[in-house]
ZAMARGU-4260 file (C-alpha; in steps of 0.2 Angstrom, whole numbers, plus 5000, padded with zeros to 4 digits):
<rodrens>
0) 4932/5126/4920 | 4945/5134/4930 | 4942/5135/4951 | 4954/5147/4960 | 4957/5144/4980
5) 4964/5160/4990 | 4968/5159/5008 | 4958/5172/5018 | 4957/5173/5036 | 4944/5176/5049
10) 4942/5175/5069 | 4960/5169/5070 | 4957/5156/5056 | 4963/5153/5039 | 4951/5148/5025
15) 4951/5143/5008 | 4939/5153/4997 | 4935/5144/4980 | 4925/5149/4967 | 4926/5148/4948
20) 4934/5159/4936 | 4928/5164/4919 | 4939/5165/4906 | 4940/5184/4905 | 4943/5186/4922
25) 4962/5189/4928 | 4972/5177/4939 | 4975/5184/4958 | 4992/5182/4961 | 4988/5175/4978
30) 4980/5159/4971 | 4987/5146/4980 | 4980/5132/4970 | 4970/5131/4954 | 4959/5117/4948
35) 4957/5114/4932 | 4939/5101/4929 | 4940/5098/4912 | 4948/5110/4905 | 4945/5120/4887
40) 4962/5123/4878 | 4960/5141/4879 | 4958/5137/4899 | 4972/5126/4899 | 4981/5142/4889
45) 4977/5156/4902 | 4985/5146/4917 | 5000/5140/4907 | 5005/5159/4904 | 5000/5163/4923
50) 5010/5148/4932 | 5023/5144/4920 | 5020/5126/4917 | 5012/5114/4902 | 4996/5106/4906
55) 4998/5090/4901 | 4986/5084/4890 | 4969/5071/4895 | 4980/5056/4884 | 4997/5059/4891
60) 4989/5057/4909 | 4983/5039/4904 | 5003/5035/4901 | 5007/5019/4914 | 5026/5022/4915
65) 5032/5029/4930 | 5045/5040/4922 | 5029/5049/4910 | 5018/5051/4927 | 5033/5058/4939
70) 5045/5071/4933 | 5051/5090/4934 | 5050/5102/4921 | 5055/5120/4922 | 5055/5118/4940
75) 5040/5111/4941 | 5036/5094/4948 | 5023/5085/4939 | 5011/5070/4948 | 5000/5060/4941
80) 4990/5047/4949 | 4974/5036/4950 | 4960/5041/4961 | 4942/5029/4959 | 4928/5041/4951
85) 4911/5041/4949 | 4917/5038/4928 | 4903/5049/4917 | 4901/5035/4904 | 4900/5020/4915
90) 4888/5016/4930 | 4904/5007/4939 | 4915/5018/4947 | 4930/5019/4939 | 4948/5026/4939
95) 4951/5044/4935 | 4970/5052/4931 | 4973/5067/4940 | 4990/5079/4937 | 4998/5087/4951
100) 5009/5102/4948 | 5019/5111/4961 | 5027/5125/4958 | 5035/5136/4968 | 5020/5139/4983
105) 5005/5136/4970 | 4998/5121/4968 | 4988/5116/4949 | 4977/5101/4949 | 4970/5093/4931
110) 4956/5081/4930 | 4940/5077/4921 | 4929/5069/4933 | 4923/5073/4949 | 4932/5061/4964
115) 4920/5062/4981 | 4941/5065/4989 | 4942/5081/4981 | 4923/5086/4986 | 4926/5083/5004
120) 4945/5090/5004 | 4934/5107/4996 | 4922/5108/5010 | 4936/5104/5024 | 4946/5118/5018
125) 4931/5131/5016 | 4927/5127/5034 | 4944/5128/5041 | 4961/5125/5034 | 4974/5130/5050
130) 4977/5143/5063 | 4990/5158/5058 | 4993/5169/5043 | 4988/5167/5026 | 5007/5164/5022
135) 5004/5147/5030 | 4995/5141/5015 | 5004/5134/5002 | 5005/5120/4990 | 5013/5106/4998
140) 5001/5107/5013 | 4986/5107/5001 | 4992/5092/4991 | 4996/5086/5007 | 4979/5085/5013
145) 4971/5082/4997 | 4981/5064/4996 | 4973/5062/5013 | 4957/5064/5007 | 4959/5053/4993
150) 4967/5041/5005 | 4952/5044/5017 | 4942/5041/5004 | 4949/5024/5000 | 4946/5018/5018
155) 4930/5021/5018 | 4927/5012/5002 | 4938/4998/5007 | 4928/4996/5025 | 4913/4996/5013
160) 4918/4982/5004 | 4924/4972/5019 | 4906/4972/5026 | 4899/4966/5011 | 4910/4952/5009
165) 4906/4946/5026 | 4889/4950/5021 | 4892/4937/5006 | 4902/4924/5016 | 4888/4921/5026
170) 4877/4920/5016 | 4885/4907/5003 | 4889/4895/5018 | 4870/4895/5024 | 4861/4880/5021
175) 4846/4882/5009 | 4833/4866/5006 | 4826/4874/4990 | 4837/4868/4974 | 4834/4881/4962
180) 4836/4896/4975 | 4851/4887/4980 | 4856/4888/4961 | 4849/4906/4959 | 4859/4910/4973
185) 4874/4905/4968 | 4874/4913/4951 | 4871/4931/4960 | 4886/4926/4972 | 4897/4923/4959
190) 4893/4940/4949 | 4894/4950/4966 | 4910/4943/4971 | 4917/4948/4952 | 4910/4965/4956
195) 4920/4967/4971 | 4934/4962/4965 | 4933/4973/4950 | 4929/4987/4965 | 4945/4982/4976
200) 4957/4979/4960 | 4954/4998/4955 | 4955/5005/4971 | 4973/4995/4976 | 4978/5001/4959
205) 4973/5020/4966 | 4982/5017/4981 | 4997/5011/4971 | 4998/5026/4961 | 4996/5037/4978
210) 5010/5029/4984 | 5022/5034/4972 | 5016/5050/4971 | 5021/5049/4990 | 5039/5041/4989
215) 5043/5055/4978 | 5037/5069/4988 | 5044/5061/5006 | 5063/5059/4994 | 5061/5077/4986
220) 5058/5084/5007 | 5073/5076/5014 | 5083/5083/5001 | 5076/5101/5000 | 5075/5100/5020
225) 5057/5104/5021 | 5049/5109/5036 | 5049/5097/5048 | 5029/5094/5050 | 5027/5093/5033
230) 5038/5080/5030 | 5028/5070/5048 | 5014/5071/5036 | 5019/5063/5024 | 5026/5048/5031
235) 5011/5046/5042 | 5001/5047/5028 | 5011/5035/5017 | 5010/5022/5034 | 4992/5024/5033
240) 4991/5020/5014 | 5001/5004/5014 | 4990/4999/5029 | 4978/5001/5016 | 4987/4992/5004
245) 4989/4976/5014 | 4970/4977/5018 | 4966/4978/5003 | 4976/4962/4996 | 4967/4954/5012
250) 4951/4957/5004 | 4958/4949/4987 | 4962/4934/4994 | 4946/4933/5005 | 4937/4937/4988
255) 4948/4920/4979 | 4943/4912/4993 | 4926/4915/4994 | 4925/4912/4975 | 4934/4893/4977
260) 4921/4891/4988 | 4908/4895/4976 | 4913/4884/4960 | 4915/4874/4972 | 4896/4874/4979
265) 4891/4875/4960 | 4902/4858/4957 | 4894/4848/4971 | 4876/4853/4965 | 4881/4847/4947
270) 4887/4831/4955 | 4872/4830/4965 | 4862/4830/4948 | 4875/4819/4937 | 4872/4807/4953
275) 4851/4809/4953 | 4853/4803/4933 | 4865/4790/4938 | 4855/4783/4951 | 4839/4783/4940
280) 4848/4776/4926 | 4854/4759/4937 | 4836/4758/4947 | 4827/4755/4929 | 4840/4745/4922
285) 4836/4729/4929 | 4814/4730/4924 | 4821/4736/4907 | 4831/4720/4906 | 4815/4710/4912
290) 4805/4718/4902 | 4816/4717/4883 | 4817/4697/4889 | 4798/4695/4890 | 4796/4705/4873
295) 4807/4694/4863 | 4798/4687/4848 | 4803/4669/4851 | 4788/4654/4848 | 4791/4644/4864
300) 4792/4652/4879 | 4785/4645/4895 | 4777/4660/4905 | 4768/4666/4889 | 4755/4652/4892
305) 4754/4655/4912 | 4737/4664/4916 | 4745/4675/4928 | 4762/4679/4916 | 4758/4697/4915
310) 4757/4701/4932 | 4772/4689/4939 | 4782/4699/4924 | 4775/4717/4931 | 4778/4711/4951
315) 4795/4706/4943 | 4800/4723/4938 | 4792/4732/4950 | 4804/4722/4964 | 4821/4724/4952
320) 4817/4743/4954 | 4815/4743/4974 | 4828/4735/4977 | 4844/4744/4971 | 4834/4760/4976
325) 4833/4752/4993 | 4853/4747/4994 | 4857/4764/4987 | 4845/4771/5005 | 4857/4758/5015
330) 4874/4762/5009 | 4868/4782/5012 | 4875/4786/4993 | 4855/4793/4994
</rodrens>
C-alpha cells in the first residue's frame, strides 16, 4: 500500500494531508513523503520510476551491518533502523526494520508493520505541522520528527517498564507465610522478569539503531551546512535518545538484580526443604536405632521377659525423638 503526504495550508498553518494511493493513480509531484506499508512489487515499481531510488527489498532490511543499513546511492541516502512493533505473527511485541530514503526534499519510508511511533507522528502532522509556507515542508524535518516520535515512543515504553519493575521489586521482597504461594509466586516473578527483559533488550536494541541513523544525519548537516534549526534538532534529539539509552541499561541491571534476588529466594526455600528432610531424618534416627536393637532375634535378652518391656522400649523411643527435636528449638536451627 502506498500512502502519499502533501503539505496544504490553512488559517496560517501547514498540514500534512495523507491518504492512500491506488496503483493507477499518478504521483503529485508535491509529495513530500510517501510510505510505503508493505509494499507489492508493482507498488515498489511505481515509486521507484517517480523518485528515482531502489526500494530495498523486506530481506536486505534484516541485514545487521552497519555499512548494509547506512549508505548513499544515486544521491540518495538510505536508513535503516529498528523500531519495537506490535509483530503480526507473534503476541510479544517485537522489532520491525524500517528504510529511510531522502532524496533530494522527499522523503520514502518502507515497512511492514505498523509502529504506534508512526501512528501518532500521522495524527500530529494532520493536526499541525509548522506555521509558514508549504515550502517549509520537506524531508529532513519529517524524518526529523518521525525519529522523535519513535523516540517518544520508546519513553513511554521505557517508563512503563520501570513501573512494573518497581511493581515487581516489591512484591518479591514482601513476606508471604503460605509456602506454596510463596513458591507460586516465585515462579511467575521469574517468568515476568524474563519478559521484561526480553521487552527492554529489544527496545535498547531500537534505540541503538536510531542512534546511528542519528550520527549519520548530525555528520551529513555539518558537512552540507544545513540550516541551522535543523541541525538543534537533531542533536537534541540524539541527547534525549542516549538519556534513554542509559535508562534503559539502568533497568537491565535492576532486572539482573532483581532476578539474583530471585534464585536466590527460590535457593533458600530448597534449603529450607533439604533442612525439613534433614532435620526429620536425625529426630527418627535414634527410635529407629532403639527399635532395630529390640527386634533382634537373639534367645537371651533381658527386657524381653520384663512385664512392662514394650512400653519402657515405646517411652524409650518416644523420648530419643523429643529430644534432638527439642535441641534443634534451642540452638534456633528450627
Amino acid at each position: 500500500m502506498i500512502f502519499i503526504h502533501q503539505p496544504v495550508t490553512g488559517s496560517g498553518q501547514t498540514q500534512l494531508e495523507r491518504r492512500a494511493l491506488e496503483l493507477q493513480d499518478p504521483i503529485p509531484d508535491d509529495t513530500v513523503w510517501l510510505d510505503l506499508v508493505r509494499p507489492s512489487r508493482e507498488e515498489e515499481l511505481k515509486v521507484e520510476g517517480f523518485s528515482g531510488i531502489e526500494v530495498p527489498t523486506r530481506e536486505e532490511m534484516k541485514d545487521i551491518e552497519p555499512s548494509e543499513l547506512l549508505y548513499v546511492e544515486d544521491g540518495a541516502r538510505y536508513m535503516t533502523g529498528r523500531v519495537l512493533s506490535k509483530v503480526s505473527d507473534s503476541e510479544e511485541p517485537g522489532l520491525a526494520g524500517i528504510t529511510f530514503i531522502l532524496r533530494g526534499n522527499r522523503l520514502v519510508t518502507v515497512r511492514y508493520e505498523e509502529p504506534q511511533a508512526f501512528r501518532m507522528y500521522a495524527q500530529r502532522a494532520g493536526r499541525t505541522t509548522g506555521n509558514g509556507p508549504t515550502s517549509l515542508v520537506s524531508g529532513e524535518s519529517i524524518l526529523a520528527g518521525l525519529i522523535e516520535a519513535v523516540i517518544d515512543r520508546a519513553a513511554d515504553v521505557l517508563q512503563l517498564q520501570g513501573e512494573r519493575i518497581d511493581r515487581l521489586s516489591a512484591k518479591i521482597f514482601e513476606e508471604q507465610d503460605d509456602p506454596s504461594a510463596r513458591n507460586t509466586a516465585l515462579q511467575e516473578t521469574l517468568r515476568a522478569l524474563g519478559r521484561h527483559n526480553d521487552l527492554i533488550s529489544k527496545q535498547r536494541e531500537s534505540l541503538v539503531s536510531m542512534e546511528r541513523i542519528l550520527l549519520s544525519l548530525s555528520a551529513t548537516y555539518r558537512t552540507n551546512k544545513a540550516p541551522r534549526e535543523l541541525r538543534e534538532d537533531v542533536r537534541s534529539t540524539l541527547r534525549d535518545l542516549q538519556s534513554l539509552e542509559e535508562h534503559a541499561t539502568f533497568l537491565s541491571t535492576k532486572i539482573n538484580f532483581l532476578l539474583d534476588a530471585t534464585l536466590g529466594l527460590v535457593n533458600l526455600e530448597q534449603n529450607n526443604i533439604i533442612k525439613l528432610f534433614s532435620v526429620m531424618a536425625v529426630v527418627f534416627m535414634p527410635p529407629t536405632l532403639i527399635a532395630s536393637i529390640y527386634g533382634m532375634n537373639f534367645k537371651t535378652m533381658p527386657e524381653l521377659d520384663l512385664p512392662f518391656g514394650y512400653p519402657m522400649a515405646v517411652v524409650m523411643m518416644i523420648v530419643a525423638a523429643v529430644l534432638p527435636y527439642a535441641f534443634f528449638r534451642w540452638k534456633r536451627w528450627l
